[in-house]
KOLNURO-820722 format. One record per residue (C-alpha): residue number from 1; x, y, z. Coordinates in pm, 1 decimal, padded with zeros to 6 digits. Layout:
KOLNURO-820722
- pos, u, v, w
- NUM, X, Y, Z
...
***
This chain:
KOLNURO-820722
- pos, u, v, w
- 1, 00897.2, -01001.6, -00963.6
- 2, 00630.4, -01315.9, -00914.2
- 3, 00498.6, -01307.9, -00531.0
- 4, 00294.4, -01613.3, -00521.3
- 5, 00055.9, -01636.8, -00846.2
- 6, 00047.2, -01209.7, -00889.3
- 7, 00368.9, -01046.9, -01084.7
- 8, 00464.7, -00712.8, -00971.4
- 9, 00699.6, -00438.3, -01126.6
- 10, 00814.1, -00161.2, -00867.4
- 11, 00981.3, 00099.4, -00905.6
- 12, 01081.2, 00168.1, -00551.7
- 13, 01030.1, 00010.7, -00214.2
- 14, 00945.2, 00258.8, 00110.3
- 15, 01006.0, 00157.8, 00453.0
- 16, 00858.8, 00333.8, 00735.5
- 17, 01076.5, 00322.9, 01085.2
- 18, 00981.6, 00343.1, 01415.0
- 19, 00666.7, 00295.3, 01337.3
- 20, 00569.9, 00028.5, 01713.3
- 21, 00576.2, 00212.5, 02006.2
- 22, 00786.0, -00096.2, 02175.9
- 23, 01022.5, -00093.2, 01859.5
- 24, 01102.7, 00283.4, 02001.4
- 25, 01174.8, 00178.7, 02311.2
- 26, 01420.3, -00065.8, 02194.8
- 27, 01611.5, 00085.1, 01999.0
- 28, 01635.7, 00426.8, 02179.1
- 29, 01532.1, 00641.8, 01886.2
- 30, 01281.2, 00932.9, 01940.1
- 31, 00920.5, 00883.7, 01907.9
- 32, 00827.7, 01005.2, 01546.5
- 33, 00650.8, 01315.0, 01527.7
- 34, 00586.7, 01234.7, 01183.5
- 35, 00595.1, 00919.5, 00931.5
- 36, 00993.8, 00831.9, 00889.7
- 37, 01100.5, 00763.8, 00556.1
- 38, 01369.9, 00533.6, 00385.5
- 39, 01415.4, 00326.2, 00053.6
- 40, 01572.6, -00012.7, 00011.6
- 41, 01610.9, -00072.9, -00338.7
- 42, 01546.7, -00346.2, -00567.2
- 43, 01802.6, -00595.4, -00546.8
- 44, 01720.8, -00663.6, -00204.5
- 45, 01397.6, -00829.6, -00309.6
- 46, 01423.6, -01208.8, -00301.8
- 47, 01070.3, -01478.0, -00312.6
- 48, 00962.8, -01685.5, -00043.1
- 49, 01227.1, -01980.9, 00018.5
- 50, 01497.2, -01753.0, -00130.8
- 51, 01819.2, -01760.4, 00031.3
- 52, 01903.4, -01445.6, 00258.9
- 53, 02280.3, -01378.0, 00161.3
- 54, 02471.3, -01305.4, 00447.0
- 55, 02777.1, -01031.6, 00265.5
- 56, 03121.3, -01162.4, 00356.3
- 57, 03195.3, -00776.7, 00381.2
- 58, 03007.0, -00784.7, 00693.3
- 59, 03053.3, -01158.1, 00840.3
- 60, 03435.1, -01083.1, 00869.1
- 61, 03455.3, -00723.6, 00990.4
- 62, 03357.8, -00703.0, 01373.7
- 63, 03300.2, -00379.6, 01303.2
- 64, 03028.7, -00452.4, 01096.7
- 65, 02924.6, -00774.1, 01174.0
- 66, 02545.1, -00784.0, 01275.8
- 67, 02237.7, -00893.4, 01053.2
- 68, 01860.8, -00884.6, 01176.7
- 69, 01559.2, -00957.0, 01100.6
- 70, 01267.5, -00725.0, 01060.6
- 71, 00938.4, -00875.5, 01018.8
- 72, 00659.0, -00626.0, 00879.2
- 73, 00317.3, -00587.9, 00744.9
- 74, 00378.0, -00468.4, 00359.8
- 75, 00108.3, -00324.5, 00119.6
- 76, 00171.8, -00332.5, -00275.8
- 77, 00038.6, 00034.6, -00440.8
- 78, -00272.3, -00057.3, -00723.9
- 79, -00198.4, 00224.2, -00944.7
- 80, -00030.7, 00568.6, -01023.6
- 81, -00095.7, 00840.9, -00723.1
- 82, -00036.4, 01132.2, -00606.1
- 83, -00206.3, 01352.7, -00300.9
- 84, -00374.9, 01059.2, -00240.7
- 85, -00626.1, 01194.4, 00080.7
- 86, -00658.8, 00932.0, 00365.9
- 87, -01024.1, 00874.4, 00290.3
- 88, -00894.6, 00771.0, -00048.9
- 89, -00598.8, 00586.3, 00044.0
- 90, -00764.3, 00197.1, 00036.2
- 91, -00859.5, 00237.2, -00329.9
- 92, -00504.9, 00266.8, -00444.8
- 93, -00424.5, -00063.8, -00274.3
- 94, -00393.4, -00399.1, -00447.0
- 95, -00284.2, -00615.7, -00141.4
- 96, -00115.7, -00681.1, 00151.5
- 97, 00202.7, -00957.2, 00217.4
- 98, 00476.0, -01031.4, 00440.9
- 99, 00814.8, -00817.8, 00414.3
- 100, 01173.4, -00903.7, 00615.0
- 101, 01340.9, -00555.5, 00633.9
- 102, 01655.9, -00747.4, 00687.9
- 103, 01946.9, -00494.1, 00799.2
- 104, 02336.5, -00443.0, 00871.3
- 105, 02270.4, -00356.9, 01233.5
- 106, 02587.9, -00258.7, 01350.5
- 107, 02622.1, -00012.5, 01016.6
- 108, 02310.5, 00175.6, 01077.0
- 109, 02381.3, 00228.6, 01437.9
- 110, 02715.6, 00369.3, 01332.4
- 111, 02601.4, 00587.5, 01053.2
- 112, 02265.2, 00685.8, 01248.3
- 113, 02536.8, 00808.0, 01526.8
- 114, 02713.6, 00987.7, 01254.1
- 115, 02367.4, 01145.0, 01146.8
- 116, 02414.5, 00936.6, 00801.8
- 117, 02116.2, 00797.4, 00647.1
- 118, 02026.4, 00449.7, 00683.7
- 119, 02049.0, 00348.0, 00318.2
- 120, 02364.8, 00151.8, 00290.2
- 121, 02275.5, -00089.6, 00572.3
- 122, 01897.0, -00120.3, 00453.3
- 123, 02034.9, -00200.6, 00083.9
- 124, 02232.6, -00537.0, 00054.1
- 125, 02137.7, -00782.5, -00201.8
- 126, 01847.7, -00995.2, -00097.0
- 127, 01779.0, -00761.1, 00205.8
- 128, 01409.5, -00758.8, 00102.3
- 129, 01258.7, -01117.1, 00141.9
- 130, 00905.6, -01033.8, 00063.3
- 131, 00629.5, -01314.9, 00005.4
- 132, 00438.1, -01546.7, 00048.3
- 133, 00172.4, -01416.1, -00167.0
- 134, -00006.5, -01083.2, -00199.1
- 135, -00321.5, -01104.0, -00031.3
- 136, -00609.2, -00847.3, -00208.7
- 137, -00770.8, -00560.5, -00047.0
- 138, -01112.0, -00749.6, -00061.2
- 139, -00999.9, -01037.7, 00161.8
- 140, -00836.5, -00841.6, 00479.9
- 141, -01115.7, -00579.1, 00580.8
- 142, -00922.7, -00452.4, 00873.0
- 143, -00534.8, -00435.3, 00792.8
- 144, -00468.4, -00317.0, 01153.2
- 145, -00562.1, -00582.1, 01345.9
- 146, -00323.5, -00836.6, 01230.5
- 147, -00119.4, -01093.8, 01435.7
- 148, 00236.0, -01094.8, 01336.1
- 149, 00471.2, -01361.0, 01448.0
- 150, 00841.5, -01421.1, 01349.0
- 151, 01025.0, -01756.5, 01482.2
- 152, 01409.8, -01798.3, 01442.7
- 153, 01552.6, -02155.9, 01405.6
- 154, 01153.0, -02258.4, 01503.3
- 155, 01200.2, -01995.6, 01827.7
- 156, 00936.5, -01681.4, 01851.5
- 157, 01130.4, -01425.1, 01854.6
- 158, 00856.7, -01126.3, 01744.2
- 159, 00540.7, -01097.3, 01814.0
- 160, 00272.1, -00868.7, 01783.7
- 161, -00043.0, -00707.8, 01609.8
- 162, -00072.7, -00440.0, 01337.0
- 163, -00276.0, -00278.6, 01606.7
- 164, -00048.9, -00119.5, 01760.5
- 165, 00080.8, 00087.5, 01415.2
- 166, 00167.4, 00420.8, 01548.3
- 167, 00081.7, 00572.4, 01181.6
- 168, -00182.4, 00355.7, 01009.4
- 169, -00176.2, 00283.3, 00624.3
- 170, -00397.9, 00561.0, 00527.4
- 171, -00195.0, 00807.3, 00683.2
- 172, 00128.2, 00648.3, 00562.3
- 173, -00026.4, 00660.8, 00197.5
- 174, -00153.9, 01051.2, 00220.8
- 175, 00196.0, 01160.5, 00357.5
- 176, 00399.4, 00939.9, 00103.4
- 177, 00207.4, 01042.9, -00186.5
- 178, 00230.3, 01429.7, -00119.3
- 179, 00603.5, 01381.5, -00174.9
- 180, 00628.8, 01157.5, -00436.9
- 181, 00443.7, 00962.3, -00691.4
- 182, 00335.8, 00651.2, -00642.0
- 183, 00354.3, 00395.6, -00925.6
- 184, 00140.5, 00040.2, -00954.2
- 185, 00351.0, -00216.0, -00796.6
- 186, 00538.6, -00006.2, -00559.4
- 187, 00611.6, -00164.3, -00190.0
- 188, 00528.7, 00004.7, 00152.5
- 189, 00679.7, -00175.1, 00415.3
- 190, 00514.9, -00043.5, 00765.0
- 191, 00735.7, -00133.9, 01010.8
- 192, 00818.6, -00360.0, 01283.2
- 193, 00775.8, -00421.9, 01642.4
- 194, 01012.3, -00535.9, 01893.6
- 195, 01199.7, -00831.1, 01936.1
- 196, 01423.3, -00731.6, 01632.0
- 197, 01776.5, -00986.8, 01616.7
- 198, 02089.6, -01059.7, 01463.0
- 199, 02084.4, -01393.0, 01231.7
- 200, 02366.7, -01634.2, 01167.0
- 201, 02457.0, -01851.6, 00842.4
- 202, 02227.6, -02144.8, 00835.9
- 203, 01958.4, -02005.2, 01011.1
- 204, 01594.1, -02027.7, 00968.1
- 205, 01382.3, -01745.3, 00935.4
- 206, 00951.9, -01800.8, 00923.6
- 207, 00737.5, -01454.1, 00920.8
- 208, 00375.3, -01448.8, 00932.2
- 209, 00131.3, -01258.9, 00926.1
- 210, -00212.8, -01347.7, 00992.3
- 211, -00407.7, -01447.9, 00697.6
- 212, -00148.6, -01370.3, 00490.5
- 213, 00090.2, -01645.0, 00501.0
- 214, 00434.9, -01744.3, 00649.4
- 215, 00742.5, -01571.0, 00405.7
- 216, 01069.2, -01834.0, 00485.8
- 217, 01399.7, -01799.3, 00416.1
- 218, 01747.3, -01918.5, 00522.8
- 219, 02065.6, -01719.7, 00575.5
- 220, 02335.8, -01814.8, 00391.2
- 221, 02700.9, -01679.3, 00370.7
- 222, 02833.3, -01529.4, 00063.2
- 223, 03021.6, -01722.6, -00158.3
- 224, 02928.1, -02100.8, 00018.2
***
């Protein structure tokens, strides 16, 4: 997929939860003794100004029926890795850019409660705005210390700072990569902070990240 000028091919996308101390709180999960792990895979990844499709499946089931927003700092994996040591990690990085980890709410609660994973409700089509551009390695000297902001019909509804990463992006890369091989154009999403909420047909969605860019999209309903 094109993310501004730069064309990646991945072959997986990672997510890292719980990684904000206030993100934690909020949600009532434990505080991670160790990275946590999931996938979303690659039909949810739409471009900047792509439409966020809100699934009929969910909109009509009450069930069901909660969407949010995630706003998090992503990094885009250079080359093929493995055991890649933290004082290694930064040269296997080709950039950083803005990723929505948008997700069924309502589902993951449910299937976190029934000790499911969290994969179905990470995994909709277009769940994975990422964009606006990847932003290289050469340009952002100090990836955690970031302001990220995301604004809802125009309202702030996150904010925060990179800073406050409970696992930073060398650690996240050393753990990753003594599980699994990393391939060039894979996506690391890091997490977000608080402030997560649902979204709504017709709503407006801006995520930035400082010096990055703002990634915006618009929720639409299946089908209309």
């Amino acid at each position: 997929m094109k993310i501004g000028t730069q064309t990646i091919n991945p072959t997986k996308i990672i997510c890292i939860g719980t990684n904000y101390m206030d993100h934690v709180e909020e949600t009532g999960l434990d505080v991670p003794k160790e990275p946590v792990l999931f996938p979303k895979t690659m039909n949810c990844l739409i471009s900047n100004n792509d439409p966020i499709i809100y699934p009929k499946f969910l909109y009509n089931q009450r069930k069901y029926n909660r969407v949010d927003y995630e706003l998090e700092l992503a990094f885009i994996i250079k080359d093929k890795c493995k055991y890649v040591p933290k004082n290694e990690a930064y040269n296997h990085i080709l950039g950083y850019t803005v990723f929505n980890d948008v997700t069924a709410r309502k589902m993951q609660v449910k299937d976190i409660i029934s000790k499911l994973p969290w994969f179905r409700s990470k995994s909709f089509d277009t769940f994975g705005p990422i964009g606006p551009k990847i932003v290289n390695t050469g340009e952002i000297k100090d990836p955690h210390n970031l302001k990220i902001d995301l604004k809802l019909n125009g309202e702030i509804k996150q904010s925060s700072n990179t800073k406050h990463l409970l696992f930073k992006i060398p650690n996240l890369i050393e753990y990753i990569s003594t599980f699994f091989t990393l391939e060039a154009g894979d996506i690391v999403a890091t997490g977000t902070p608080s402030g997560i909420g649902p979204i709504q047909p017709g709503d407006i969605i801006e995520a930035t990240i400082e010096k990055i860019g703002t990634l915006t999209n618009r929720v639409v309903l299946e089908g209309e």
